[in-house]
N, C-alpha and C positions, 0 to 999 in steps of 0.2 A: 591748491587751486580751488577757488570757490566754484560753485553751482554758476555762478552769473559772469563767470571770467569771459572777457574779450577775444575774439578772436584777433581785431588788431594789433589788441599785446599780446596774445599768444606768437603772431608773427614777430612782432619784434625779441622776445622772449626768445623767439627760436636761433635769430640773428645772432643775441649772447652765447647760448647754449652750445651751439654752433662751435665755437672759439677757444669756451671758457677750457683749460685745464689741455689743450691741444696744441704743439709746437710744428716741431720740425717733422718732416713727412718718414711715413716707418724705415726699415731697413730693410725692402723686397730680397726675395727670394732670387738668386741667379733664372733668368727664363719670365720672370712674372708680365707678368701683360702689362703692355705701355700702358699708361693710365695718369690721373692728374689724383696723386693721394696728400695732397701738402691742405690744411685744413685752412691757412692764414690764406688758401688763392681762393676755396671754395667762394664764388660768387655772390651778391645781393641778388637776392627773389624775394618774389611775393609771391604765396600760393593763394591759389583761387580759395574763395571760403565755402566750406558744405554747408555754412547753414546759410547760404542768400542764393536764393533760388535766381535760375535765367532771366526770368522778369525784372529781377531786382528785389523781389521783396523778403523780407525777412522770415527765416523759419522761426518759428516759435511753438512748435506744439508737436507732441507724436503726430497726429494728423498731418500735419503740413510737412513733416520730416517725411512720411511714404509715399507723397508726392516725390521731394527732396532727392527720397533715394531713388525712386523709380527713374529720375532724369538723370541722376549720377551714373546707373547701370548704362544707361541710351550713351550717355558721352564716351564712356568705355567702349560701349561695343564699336559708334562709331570711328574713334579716334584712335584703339588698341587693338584691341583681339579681334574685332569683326562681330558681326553679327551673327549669333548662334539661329540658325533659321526653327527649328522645331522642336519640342521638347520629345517626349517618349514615342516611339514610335509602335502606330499602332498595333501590327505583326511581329513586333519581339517577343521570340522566348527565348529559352534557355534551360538548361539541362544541367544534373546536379550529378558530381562523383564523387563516392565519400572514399577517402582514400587513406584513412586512419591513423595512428601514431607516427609520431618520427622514427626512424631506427633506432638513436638511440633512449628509446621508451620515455621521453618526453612526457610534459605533466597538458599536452594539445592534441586535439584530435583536427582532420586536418578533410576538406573536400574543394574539388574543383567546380567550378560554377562557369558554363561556357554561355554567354549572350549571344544569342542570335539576331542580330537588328531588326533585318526583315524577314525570322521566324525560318529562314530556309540554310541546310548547310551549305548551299556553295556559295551564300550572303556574306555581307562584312560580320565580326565577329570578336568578342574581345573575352579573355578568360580572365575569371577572378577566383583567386584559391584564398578558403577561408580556415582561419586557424581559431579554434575553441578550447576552452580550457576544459579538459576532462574533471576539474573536480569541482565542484559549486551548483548552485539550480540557478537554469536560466530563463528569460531572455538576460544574453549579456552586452552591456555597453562594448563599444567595437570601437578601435581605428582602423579608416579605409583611406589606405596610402595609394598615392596616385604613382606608377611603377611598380616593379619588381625587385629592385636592386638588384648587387650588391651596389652600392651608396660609395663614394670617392671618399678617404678618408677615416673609413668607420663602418659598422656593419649595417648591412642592408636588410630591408623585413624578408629576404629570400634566405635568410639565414636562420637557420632554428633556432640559435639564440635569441634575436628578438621576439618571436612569435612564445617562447619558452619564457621569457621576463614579462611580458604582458600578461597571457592567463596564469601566470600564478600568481599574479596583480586582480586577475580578475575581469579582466578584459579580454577580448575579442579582437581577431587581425587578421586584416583581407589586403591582400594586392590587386593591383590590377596590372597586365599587360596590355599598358597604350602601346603600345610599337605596333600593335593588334589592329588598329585604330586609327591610326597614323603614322606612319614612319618618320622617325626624324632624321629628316634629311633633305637638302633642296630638291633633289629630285623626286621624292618619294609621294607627289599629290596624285599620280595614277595610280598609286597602290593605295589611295589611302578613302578613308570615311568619306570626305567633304568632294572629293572626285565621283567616288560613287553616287552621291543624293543631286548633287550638281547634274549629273549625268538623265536621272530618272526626271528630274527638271526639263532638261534639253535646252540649258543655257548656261556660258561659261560663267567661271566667278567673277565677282567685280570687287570694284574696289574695297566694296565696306565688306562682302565676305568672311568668311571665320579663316581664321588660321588657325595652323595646327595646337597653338595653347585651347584655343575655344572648342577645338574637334576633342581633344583630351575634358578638358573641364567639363563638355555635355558629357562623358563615358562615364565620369565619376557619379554625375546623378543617373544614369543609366543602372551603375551598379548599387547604388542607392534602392533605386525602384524594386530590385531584386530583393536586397537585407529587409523591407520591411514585410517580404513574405515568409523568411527566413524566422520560424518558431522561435530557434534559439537566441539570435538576435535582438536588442531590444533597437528600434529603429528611433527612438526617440534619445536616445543615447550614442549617436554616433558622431565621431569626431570627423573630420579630413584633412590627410597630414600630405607634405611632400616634403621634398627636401631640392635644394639647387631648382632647376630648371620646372620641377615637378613640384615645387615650393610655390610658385608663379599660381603653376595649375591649382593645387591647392584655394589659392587666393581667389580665384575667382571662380571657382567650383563654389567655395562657401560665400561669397557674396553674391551670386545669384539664387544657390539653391537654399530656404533657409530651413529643408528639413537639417541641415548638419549641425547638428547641436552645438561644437567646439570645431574650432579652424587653429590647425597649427601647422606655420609657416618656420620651416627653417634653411637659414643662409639662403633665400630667393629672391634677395639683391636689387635688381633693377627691375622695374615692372613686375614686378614682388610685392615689397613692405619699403620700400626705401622712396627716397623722396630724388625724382629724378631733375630736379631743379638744381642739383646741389653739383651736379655734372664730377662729382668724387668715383674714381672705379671705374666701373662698368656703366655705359651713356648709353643715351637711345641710340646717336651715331652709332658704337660700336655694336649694339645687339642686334639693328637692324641691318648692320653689313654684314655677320658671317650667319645671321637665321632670320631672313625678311619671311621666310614663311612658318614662323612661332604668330605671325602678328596677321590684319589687314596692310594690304593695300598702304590706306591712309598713313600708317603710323609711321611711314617713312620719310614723308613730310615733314618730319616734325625733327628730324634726327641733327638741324643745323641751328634749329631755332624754338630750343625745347620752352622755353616760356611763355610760348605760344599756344602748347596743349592747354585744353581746356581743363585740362584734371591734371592731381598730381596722388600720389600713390596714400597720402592720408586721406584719401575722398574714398579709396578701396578700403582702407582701413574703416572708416566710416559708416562703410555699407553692409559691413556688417552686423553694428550694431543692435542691438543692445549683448547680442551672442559673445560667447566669452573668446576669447584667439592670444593664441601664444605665441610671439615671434621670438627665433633663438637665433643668434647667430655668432661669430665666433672672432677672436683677436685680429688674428694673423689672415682672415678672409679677406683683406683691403678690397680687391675689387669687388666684394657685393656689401660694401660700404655699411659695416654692421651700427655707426653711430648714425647715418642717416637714416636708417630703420627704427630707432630710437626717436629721432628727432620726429618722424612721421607718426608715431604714435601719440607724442605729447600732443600733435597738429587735428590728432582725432579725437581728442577729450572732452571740447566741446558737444560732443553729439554723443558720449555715452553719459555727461550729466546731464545734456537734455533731457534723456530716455530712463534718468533717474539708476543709473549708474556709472561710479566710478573709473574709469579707465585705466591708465597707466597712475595717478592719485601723485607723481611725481613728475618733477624738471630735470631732476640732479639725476645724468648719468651712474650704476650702480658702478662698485669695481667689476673686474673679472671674475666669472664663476658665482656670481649673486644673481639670484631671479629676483626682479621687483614688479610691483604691481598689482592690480586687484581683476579687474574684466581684463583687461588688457594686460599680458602677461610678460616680460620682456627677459632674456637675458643675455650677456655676450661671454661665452669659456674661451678659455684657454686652446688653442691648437689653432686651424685652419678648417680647411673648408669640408663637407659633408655631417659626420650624424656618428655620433659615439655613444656611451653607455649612459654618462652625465645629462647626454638630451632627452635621452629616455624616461630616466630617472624625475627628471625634472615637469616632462609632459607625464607622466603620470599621475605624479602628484599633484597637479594643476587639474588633470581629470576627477583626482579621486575627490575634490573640493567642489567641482562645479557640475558633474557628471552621477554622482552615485546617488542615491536617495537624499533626501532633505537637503541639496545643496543647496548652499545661497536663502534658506530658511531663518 
């Protein structure tokens, strides 16, 4: 793809893409979620274009693109997540425990980090426990994973092993506990963040409001705020990873926040990385029936007549640019639709050659177990849904490219 490629043949481009090398719908799993996975029904769409601004006019320039983006985040908040009402809150602290090697004498040293929102313990409050690698001089590049696992599928960062394969990579590994933050659960908006600040308000939420993805995504740059006091830390080197539902949060943690150096999205599907026009998997209808409170209000409007949003999930992709993001996902995940996540990235290449980088630099789906791509990093493995050694493996090495000294030099 050249520098000057079309977006209106990118869309038709996507129409073939779509189809090409795709038959008959997979062989589900006994139990698997009803769903439309036949690639020949996937519908005709048109995605909105990031580079033509609400006026109509064309972007053409970095300048004109941080207008671009700044309106693309507004469409999001009001159309998706809700609107995040504040950023750092002024009276937040937090409290550090060093709580030292694993028992089995790990190459990580390890400390608990408790945020306090509004500075008082009987406040809202989310922990994050930080893993270091005992051997190297730091400040060290970090990923700060949105959750605690254990991960469906595959091991979780609460797992010594991950936090053990990363610092002897040389990196840094923080969780966080959103359940802290918000519970996920439809009943759980009394116990949670967005009840709380609502409340000091004294007015209920409304429609455009945050939902619980937006109450999680503000916590990740919360514990953001923390790492860049963290010595050890290099805060200019941190990624934001999730996986599944916290794949989501990921996404729009690093498209609003742009301290996060690298965003890596794996299997986060629908209102994720994936292009929800394609109505393959997982639909708004379905996400907004069994979790209307991940979202606003609005987003449920849209759940019968999705090509009526004003965005589609390559616009999120978008907004992150020019930063580098790794979307993984996996074979047998039918419902978080791992070719539409593909497709959605090719739909955001336009705006990382604007920004005078490369993006996905390809059309041609890779096979199984091949990472392709350049800023935009892609790959689909072997297995099903969650997070194994191979994703690991993969986001590291994409880190140790874009992340370590002289990268992209």
């Amino acid at each position: 793809m050249s520098p000057a490629f079309p977006f209106r043949s990118l869309v038709a481009l996507l129409g073939l893409a779509a189809t090409a090398g795709f038959g008959l719908p997979p062989n589900l799993p006994p139990g698997y979620p009803k769903g439309q996975y036949d690639e020949d029904k996937v519908p005709s769409f048109a995605l909105p274009d990031p580079l033509v601004a609400l006026s109509g006019e064309p972007v053409t320039g970095a300048e004109a693109w941080a207008a671009r983006r700044r309106e693309i985040l507004s469409l999001f908040e009001h159309s998706v997540y809700g609107i995040t009402p504040f950023g750092r809150p002024a009276a937040m602290t937090w409290t550090t425990e060093t709580l030292g090697g694993p028992a089995n004498g790990g190459n990580f040293l390890r400390e608990e980090v408790t945020l306090r929102f509004n500075g008082t313990p009987e406040g809202p409050a989310m922990r994050v426990r930080v893993f270091l690698p005992v051997d190297g001089i730091g400040p060290f590049p970090l990923f700060l994973m949105a959750g605690t696992g254990p991960m469906p599928g595959g091991r979780g960062p609460a797992d010594p092993a991950a936090a053990a394969f990363l610092t002897a990579r040389g990196y840094g590994l923080a969780t966080c506990d959103l359940g802290m933050v918000d519970p996920d659960r439809r009943e759980g908006y009394p116990q949670g963040i967005r009840a709380y600040y609502a409340g000091l308000e004294g007015k209920p939420p409304g429609r455009d409001s945050w939902g619980t993805i937006g109450s999680w995504a503000w916590a990740m740059s919360r514990a953001m705020d923390y790492l860049e006091t963290d010595p050890e830390v290099d805060s200019t080197r941190v990624a934001v990873i999730g996986v599944s539902r916290y794949g989501k949060v990921a996404m729009w943690a690093g498209a609003q926040d742009e301290r996060f150096a690298l965003v890596v999205s794996s299997v986060s599907g629908c209102c994720g990385a994936t292009l929800v026009r394609r109505g393959y998997g997982e639909t708004v209808a379905s996400i907004t029936g069994y979790a209307p409170y991940w979202f606003s209000e609005h987003f449920r409007e849209y759940a019968d007549r999705v090509n009526d949003l004003p965005v589609d999930w390559h616009m999120l992709i978008a907004a992150i640019a020019p930063r580098p993001l790794y979307i993984a996902t996996a074979e047998q995940d039918y419902w978080n639709d791992p070719h539409g996540q593909f497709l959605a990235a090719i739909a955001a290449e336009p705006v990382y050659r604007l920004l005078g980088k490369t993006g996905l630099g390809t059309t041609e789906a890779p096979p199984v177990n091949t990472p392709v791509g350049d800023t935009i990093r892609y790959h689909c493995r072997s297995g099903g849904h969650g997070l194994n050694e191979f994703d690991w493996r993969q986001f590291a090495d994409f880190a140790d490219r874009v992340l370590k000294p002289g990268a992209g030099e």
